[in-house]
N, C-alpha and C positions, 0 to 999 in steps of 0.2 A: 583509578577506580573505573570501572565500567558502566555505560551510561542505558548498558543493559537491564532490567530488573532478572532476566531470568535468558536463559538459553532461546536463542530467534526462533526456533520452532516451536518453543509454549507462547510466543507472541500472540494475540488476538486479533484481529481486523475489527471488532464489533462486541458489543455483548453477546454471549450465549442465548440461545430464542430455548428455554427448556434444556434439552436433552441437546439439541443444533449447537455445534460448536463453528465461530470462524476463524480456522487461523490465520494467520496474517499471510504467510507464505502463501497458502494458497489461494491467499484476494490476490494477491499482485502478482503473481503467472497468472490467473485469469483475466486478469483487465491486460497485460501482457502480451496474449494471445488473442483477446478482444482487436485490439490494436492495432494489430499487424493483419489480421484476417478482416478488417476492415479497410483499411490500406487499402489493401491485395485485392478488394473489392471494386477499384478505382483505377480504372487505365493508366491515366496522367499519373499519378503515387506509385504502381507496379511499375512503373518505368526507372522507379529510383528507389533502389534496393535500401541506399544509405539512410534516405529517406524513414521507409519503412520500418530500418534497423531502431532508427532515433525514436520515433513514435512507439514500437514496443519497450526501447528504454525507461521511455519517457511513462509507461503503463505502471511499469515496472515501478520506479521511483516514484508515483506521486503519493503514495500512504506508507513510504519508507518510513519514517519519523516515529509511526505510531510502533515503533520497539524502542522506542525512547521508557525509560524507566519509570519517567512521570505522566504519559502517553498511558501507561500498560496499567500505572497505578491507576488512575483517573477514569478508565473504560471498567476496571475490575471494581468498582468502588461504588457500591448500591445508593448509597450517600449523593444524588446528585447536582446540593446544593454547592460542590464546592467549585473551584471557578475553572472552566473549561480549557484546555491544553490545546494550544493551536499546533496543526500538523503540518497542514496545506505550506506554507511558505518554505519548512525545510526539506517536504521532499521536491519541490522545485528549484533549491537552491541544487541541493545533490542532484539533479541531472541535469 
C-alpha cells in the first residue's frame, strides 16, 4: 500500500490561503533554488560545486515527508485539534 494519499503533484506544502493554492512540488524546487542561488552567492561555497549540489538537495528534501498520507491528511483537516504530524526529522533522514 502506498504511503501516498493521492498523486505527489495534488500534495500541498501548506493550507490553501482562499483561492492560493501551495503545492508541495513547487515549495521544494523553490527552496531548491533558494539554496543553491544562495550558495553561488558565496565565493568559498562557489568553489565547491558538490557542495552546492548537496545544499539544493538538501532544499529539496527538507518538507519531502509532507506527501506522507498522514502529513496530507492532517494539513487538509480544518479540525486542528487533532495531534500534529512531525515532518522535519524524515525529510532529514531522506537526504
Amino acid at each position: 500500500m502506498s504511503i501516498l494519499k493521492r498523486r505527489f503533484d495534488e500534495c500541498i506544502a501548506r493550507p490553501n490561503d482562499g483561492e492560493r493554492i501551495y503545492p508541495l512540488r513547487d515549495h521544494l524546487l523553490g527552496v531548491k533554488r533558494y539554496m543553491e542561488q544562495w550558495a553561488d552567492k558565496h565565493p568559498d561555497l562557489r568553489q565547491q560545486p558538490t557542495l552546492v549540489r548537496l545544499m539544493g538537495l538538501a532544499g529539496c528534501c527538507h518538507d519531502m515527508a509532507k506527501a506522507h498520507w498522514d502529513w496530507q491528511h492532517y494539513i487538509r483537516n480544518t479540525d486542528k485539534m487533532q495531534s500534529p504530524v512531525h515532518h522535519a526529522p524524515a525529510g532529514a533522514l531522506l537526504f
